[in-house]
C-alpha positions in Angstrom: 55.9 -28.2 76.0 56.6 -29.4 79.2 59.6 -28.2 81.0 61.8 -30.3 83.7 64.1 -28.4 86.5 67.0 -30.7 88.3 69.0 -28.7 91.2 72.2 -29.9 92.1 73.7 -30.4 95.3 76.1 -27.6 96.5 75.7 -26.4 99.9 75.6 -22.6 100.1 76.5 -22.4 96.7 72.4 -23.9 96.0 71.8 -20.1 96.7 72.5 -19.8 93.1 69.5 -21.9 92.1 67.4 -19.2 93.6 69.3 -16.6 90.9 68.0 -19.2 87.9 64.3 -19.7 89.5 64.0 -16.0 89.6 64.7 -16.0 85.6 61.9 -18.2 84.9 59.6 -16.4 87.0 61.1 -13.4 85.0 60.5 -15.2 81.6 56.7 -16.3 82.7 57.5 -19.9 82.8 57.3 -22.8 85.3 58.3 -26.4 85.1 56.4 -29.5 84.9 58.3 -31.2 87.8 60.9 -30.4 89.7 64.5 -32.8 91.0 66.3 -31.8 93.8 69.3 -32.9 95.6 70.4 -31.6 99.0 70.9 -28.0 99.1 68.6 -28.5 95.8 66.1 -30.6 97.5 65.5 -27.1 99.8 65.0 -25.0 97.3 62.9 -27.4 95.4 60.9 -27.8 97.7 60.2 -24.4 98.7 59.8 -23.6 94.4 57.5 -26.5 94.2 55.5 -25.6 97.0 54.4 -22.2 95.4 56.9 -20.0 96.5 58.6 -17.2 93.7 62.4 -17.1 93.2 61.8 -13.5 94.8 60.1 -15.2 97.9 62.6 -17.6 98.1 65.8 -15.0 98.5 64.0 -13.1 101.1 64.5 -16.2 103.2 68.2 -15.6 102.9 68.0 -12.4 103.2 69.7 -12.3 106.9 71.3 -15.5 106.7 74.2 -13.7 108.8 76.5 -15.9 111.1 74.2 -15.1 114.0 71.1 -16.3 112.2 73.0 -19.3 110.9 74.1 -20.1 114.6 70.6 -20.1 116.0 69.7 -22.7 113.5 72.8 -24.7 114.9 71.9 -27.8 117.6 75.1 -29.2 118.7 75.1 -32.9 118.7 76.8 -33.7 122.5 76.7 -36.9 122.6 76.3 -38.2 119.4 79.1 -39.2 117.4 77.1 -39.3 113.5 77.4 -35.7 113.1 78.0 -32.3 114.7 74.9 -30.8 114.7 71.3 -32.7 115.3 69.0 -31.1 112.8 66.0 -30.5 115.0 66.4 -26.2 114.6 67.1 -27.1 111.1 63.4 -29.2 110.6 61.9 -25.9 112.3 63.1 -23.6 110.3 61.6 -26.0 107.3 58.3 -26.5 109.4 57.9 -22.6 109.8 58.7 -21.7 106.4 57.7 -24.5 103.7 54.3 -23.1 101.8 53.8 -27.1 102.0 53.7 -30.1 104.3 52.9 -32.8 102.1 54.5 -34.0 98.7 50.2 -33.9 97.7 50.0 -30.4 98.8 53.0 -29.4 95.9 51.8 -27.0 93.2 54.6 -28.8 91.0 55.5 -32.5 91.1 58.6 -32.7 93.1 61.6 -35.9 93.2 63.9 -35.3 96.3 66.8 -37.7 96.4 68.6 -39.0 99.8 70.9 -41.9 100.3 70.4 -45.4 102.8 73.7 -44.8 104.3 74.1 -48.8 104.9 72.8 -50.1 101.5 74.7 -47.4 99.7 71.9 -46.1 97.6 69.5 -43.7 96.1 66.0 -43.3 98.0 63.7 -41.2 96.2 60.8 -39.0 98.0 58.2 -38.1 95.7 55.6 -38.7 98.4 54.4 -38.4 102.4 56.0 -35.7 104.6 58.1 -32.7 103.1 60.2 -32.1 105.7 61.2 -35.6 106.6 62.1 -35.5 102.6 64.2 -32.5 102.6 65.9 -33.2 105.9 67.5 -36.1 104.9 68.7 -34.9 101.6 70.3 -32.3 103.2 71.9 -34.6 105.9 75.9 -33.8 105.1 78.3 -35.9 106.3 80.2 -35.0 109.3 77.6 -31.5 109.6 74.4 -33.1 110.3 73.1 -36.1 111.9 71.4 -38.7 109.5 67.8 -39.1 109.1 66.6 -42.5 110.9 63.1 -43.2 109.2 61.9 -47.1 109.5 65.4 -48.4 110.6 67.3 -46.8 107.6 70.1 -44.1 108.4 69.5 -41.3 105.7 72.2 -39.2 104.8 72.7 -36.7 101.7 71.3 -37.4 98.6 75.1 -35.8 96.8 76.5 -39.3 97.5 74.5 -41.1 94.8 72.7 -38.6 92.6 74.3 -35.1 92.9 72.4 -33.5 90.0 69.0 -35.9 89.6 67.9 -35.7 86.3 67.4 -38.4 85.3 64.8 -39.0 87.1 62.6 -36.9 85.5 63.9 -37.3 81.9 60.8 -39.2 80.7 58.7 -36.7 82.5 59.4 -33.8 80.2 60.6 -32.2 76.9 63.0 -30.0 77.7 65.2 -31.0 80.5 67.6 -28.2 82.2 70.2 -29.0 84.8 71.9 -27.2 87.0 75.0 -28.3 88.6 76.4 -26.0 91.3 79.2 -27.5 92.8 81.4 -25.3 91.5 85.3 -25.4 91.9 88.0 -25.0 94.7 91.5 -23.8 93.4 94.3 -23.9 96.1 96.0 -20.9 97.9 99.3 -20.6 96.7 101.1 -19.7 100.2 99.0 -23.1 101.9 98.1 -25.3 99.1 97.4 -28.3 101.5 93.8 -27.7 102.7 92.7 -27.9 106.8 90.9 -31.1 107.8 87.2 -29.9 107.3 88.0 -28.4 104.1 89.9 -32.1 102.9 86.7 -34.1 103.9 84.1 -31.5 101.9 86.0 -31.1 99.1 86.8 -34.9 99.1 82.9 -35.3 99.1 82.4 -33.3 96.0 84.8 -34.5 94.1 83.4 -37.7 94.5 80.0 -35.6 92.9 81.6 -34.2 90.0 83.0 -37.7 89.6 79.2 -38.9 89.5 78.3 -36.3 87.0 80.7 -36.8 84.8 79.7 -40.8 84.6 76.0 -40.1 84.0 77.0 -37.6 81.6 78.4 -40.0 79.0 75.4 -42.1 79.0 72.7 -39.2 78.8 72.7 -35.3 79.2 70.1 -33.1 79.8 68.7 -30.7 76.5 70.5 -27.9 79.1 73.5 -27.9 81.2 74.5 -25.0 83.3 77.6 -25.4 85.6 78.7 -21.9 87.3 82.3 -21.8 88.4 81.4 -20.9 91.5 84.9 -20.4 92.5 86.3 -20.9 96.1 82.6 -20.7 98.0 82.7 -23.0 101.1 79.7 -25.6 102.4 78.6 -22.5 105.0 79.1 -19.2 103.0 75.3 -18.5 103.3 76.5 -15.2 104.4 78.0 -14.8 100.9 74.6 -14.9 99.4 75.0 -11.4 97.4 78.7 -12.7 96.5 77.1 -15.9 95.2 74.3 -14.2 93.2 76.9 -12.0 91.2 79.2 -14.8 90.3 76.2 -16.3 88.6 75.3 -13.4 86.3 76.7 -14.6 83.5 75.3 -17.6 83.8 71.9 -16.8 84.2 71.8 -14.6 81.1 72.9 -17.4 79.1 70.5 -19.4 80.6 67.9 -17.8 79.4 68.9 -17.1 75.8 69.5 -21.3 76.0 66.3 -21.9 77.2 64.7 -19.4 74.8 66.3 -21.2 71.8 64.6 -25.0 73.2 61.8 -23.8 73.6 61.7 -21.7 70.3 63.0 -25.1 68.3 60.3 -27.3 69.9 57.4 -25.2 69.1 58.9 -25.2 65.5 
């Protein structure tokens, strides 16, 4: 019985996937391969590189503001993005258990998007970090990835939840789908620029999502409400991890019923 793992893109709110990888661990299980979008491209990578959910968190640990703004680069004179990614890539370089997509302990799909040709790019192969870096390459936050004269940019703008493309590779597929949801403030219900293009951006995800659903859907589907985090609340990490509780409990029971019914 093999089981398949696709994390959805979410910005801070991926945080939560750590919450679900830390029930498996919990539940002595581990997936046959792994899918990964953005924010779940990082934490992919660092699950499919050997890492436990446990590990994982403790990387978080201290994500205060002050940690987050040493791992900011502002981009000067550049005019794709605000910040350039190269503290961002050494922060991956110190810190992934793995280099290479052949070093993985688990097979590992990261998904990114050719910015001109307006479509998916799947890594599953060569460098790590030049994977997850330009999956994680937001719009407006960081610069794109240039690799062999293509512009890379986030993978949330094509596939936001990739499983599909490890359907065939499993039995039981589980997806998790983080984006969560935004509900207005009553006394300023029109949102401030930043928050108009991010939340532009992922409802153009859940748009995604809800097309692919009609024509397959994963054996399990978990979609935490996630309510009102931002693309940067890493600092909300605890907050994040306790709106999720729920969630993961009925996670496992779910996944302790699939795999109950297959070995049937």
């Amino acid at each position: 019985m093999r089981i398949g793992l696709a994390l959805g893109s979410g910005g801070a709110k991926g945080l939560s996937h750590i919450a679900f990888l830390k029930a498996l661990d919990e539940m002595g299980l581990k997936p046959a391969i792994v899918s990964g979008t953005s924010m779940g491209a990082l934490v992919g990578a660092f699950y499919a590189g050997g890492m436990e959910g446990k590990q994982i968190e403790g990387l978080f640990d201290d994500m205060g503001i002050r940690k987050m703004g040493s791992m900011i680069d502002l981009s000067i004179f550049s005019n794709s993005g605000l910040i350039k990614g190269k503290k961002v890539e050494d922060f991956l370089n110190e810190n992934l258990p793995a280099r290479n997509f052949s070093e993985l302990s688990i097979p590992l799909k990261i998904v990114a998007t050719d910015f001109w040709k307006r479509e998916e790019v799947v890594f599953d192969s060569g460098d790590l970090v030049t994977a997850v870096r330009a999956s994680i390459a937001v719009p407006v936050v960081l610069e794109p990835l240039i690799l062999g004269g293509r512009a890379l940019t986030d993978g949330g703008t094509v596939n936001p939840l990739p499983y599909d493309l490890i359907r065939e590779n499993c039995d039981i597929l589980v997806a998790i789908d983080v984006s969560g949801e935004r509900v207005s403030d009553k006394k300023e219900p029109a949102p401030n620029m930043l928050e108009n293009i991010f939340s532009t951006f992922q409802t153009m995800q859940a748009s995604i999502i809800r097309s692919k659903m009609k024509n397959s859907k994963p054996d399990i589907l978990i979609q935490p409400r996630l309510k009102n985090f931002q693309l940067l609340d890493f600092y909300r990490k605890d907050e994040i991890f306790k709106e999720v509780g729920r969630d993961v409990e009925q996670f496992r029971r779910d996944l302790a019923d699939c795999i109950q019914k297959w070995d049937k």
